[in-house]
Backbone as numpy.savetxt, mean C-alpha at the origin, in Angstrom:
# Nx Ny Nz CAx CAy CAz Cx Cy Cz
-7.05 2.13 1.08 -7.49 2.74 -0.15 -6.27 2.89 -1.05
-6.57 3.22 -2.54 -5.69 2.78 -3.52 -5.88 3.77 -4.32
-4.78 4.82 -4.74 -5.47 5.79 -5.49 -3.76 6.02 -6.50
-4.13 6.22 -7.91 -3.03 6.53 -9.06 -3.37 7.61 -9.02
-1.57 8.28 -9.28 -1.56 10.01 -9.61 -0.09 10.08 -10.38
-0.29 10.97 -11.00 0.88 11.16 -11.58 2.18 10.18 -11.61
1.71 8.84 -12.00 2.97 7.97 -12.55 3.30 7.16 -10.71
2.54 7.43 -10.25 3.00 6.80 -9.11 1.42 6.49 -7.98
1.45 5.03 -7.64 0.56 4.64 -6.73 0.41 5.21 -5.36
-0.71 5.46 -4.45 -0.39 5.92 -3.22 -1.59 4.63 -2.42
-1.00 4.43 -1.48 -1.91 3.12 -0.80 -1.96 4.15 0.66
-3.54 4.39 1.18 -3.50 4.73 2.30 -4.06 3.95 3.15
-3.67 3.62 4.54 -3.70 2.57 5.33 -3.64 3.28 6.72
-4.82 2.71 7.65 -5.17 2.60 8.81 -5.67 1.59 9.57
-5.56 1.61 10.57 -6.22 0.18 11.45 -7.92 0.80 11.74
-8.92 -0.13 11.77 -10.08 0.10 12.28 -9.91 -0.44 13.84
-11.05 0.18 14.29 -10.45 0.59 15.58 -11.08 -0.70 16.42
-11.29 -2.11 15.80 -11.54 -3.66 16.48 -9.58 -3.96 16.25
-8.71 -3.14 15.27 -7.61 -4.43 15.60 -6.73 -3.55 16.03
-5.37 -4.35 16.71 -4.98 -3.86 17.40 -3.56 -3.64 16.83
-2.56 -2.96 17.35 -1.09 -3.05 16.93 -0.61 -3.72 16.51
0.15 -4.20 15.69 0.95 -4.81 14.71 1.80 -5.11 13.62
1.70 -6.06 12.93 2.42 -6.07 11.77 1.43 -6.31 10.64
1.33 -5.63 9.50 0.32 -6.00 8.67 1.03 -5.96 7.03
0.84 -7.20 6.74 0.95 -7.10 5.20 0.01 -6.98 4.00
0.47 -6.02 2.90 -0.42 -5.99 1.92 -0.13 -6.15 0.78
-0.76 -6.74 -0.33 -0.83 -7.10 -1.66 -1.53 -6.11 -2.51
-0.22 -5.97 -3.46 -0.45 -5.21 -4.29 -1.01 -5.49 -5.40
-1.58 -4.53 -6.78 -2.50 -5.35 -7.40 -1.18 -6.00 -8.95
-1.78 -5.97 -9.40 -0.98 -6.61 -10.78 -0.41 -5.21 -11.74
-1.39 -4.34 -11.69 -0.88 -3.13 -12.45 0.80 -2.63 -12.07
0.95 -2.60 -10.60 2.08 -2.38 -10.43 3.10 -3.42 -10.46
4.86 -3.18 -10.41 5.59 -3.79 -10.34 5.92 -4.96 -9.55
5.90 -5.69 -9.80 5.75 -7.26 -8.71 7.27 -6.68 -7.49
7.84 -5.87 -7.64 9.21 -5.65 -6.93 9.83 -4.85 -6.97
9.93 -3.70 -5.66 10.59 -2.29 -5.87 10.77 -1.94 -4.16
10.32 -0.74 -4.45 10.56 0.40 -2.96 9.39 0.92 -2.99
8.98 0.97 -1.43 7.68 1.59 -0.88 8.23 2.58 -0.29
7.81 4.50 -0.74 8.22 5.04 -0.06 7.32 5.53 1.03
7.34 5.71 2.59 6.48 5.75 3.51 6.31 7.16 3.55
5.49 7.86 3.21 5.40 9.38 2.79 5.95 9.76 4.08
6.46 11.12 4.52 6.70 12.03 5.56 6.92 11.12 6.43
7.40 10.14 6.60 7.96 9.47 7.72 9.51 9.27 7.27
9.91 9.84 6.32 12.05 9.28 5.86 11.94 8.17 6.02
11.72 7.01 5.42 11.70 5.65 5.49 11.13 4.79 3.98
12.04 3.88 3.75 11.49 2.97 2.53 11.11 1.28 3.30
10.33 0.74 1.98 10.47 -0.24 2.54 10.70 -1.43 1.00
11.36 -2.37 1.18 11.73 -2.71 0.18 10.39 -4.35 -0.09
9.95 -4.53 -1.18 8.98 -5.65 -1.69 9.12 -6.38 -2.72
8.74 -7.18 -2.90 8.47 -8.34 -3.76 7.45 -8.96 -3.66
7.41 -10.13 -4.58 6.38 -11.03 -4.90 4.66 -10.26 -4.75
4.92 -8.43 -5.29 4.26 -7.75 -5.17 3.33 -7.63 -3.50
4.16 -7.92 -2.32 3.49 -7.87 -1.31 4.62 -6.99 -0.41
4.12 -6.04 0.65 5.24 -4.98 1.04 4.66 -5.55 3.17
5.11 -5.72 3.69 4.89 -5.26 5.82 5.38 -4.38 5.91
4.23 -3.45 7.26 4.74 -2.74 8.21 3.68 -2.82 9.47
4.57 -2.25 10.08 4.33 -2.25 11.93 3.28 -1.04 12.00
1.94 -1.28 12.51 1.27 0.09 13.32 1.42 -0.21 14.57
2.20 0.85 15.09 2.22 0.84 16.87 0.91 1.14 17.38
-0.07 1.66 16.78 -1.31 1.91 17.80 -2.53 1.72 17.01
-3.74 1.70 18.09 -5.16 1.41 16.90 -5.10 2.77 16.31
-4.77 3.96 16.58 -4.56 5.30 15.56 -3.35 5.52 14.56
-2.64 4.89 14.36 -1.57 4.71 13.53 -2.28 4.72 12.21
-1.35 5.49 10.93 -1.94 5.45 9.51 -0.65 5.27 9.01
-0.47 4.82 7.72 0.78 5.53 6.84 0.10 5.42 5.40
1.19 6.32 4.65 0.77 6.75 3.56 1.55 5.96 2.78
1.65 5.31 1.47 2.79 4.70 0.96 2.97 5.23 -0.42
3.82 5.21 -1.10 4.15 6.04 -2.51 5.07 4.50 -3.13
4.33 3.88 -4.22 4.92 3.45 -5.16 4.91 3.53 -6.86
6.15 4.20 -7.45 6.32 4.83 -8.59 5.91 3.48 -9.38
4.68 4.26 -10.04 4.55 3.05 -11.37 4.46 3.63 -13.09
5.20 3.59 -14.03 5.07 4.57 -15.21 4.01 3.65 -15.99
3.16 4.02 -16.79 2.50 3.13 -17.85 3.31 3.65 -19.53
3.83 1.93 -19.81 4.53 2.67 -21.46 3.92 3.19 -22.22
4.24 4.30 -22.37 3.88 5.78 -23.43 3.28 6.65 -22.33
2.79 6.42 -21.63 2.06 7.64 -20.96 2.56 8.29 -20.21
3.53 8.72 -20.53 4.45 9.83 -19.85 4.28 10.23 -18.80
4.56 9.41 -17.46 4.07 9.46 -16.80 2.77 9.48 -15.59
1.94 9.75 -16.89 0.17 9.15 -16.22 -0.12 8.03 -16.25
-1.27 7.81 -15.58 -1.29 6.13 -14.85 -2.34 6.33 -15.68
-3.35 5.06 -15.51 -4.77 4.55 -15.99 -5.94 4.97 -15.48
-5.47 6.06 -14.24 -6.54 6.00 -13.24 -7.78 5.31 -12.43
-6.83 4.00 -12.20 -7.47 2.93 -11.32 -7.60 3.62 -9.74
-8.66 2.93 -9.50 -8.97 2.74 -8.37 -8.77 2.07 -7.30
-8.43 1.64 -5.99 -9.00 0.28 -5.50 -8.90 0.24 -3.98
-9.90 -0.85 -2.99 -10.02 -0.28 -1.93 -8.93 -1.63 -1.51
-8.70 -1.51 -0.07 -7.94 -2.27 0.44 -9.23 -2.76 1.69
-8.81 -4.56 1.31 -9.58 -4.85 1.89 -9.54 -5.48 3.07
-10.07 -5.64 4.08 -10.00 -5.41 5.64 -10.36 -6.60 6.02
-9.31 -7.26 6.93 -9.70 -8.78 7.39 -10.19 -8.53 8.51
-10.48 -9.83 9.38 -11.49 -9.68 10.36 -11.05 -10.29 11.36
-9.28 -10.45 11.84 -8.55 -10.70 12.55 -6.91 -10.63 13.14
-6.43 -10.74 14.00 -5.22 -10.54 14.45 -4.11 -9.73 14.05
-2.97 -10.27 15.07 -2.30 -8.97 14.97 -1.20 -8.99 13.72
-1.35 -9.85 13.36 -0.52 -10.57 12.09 -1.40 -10.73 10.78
-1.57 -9.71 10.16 -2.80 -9.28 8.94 -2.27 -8.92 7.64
-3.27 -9.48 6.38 -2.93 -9.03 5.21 -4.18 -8.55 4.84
-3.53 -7.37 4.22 -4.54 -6.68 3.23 -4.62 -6.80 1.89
-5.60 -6.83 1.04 -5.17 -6.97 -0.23 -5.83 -5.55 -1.15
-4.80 -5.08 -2.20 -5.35 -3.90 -2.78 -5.34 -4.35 -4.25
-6.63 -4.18 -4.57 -7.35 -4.60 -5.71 -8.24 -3.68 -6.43
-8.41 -3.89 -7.66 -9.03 -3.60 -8.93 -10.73 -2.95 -8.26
């Protein structure tokens, strides 16, 4: 799931409970910066992206993380557009992309 707040994106991410541990990559949508820092909420950890696509590792089918990426819209002092968007869920392995969209 894909939710704008105050000048900054939050992508929340979990495994459904058919896949298993891994590495999973996701695509970000166009609104945000094609290239920055993902900050991994309450875990002290960044992760650095491009070509608007960010990986990370879930060690278990209960594993979540939260991700924080700062996006400003010009003039809006900080408020976003209040987009929406779900992240959408493939239907295989342990090597997965998600894509978060409009």
């Amino acid at each position: 799931m894909l939710k704008f707040r105050d000048g900054a994106a939050y992508v929340f991410a979990m495994q459904k409970r058919q896949y298993t541990s891994g590495t999973y990559t996701f695509s970000l949508p166009l609104e945000l910066p094609a290239s920055g820092t993902v900050e991994v909420v309450g875990e002290g950890r960044t992760l650095a992206y491009s070509g608007s696509v960010f990986t990370d590792a879930f060690a278990a089918e209960y594993s979540h993380h939260i991700y924080r990426i700062v996006k400003q819209v010009p003039g809006g002092r900080g408020k976003t557009a209040g987009l929406e968007a779900a992240v959408q869920w493939p239907r295989s392995s342990s090597q997965t992309e998600h894509t978060c969209a409009r």
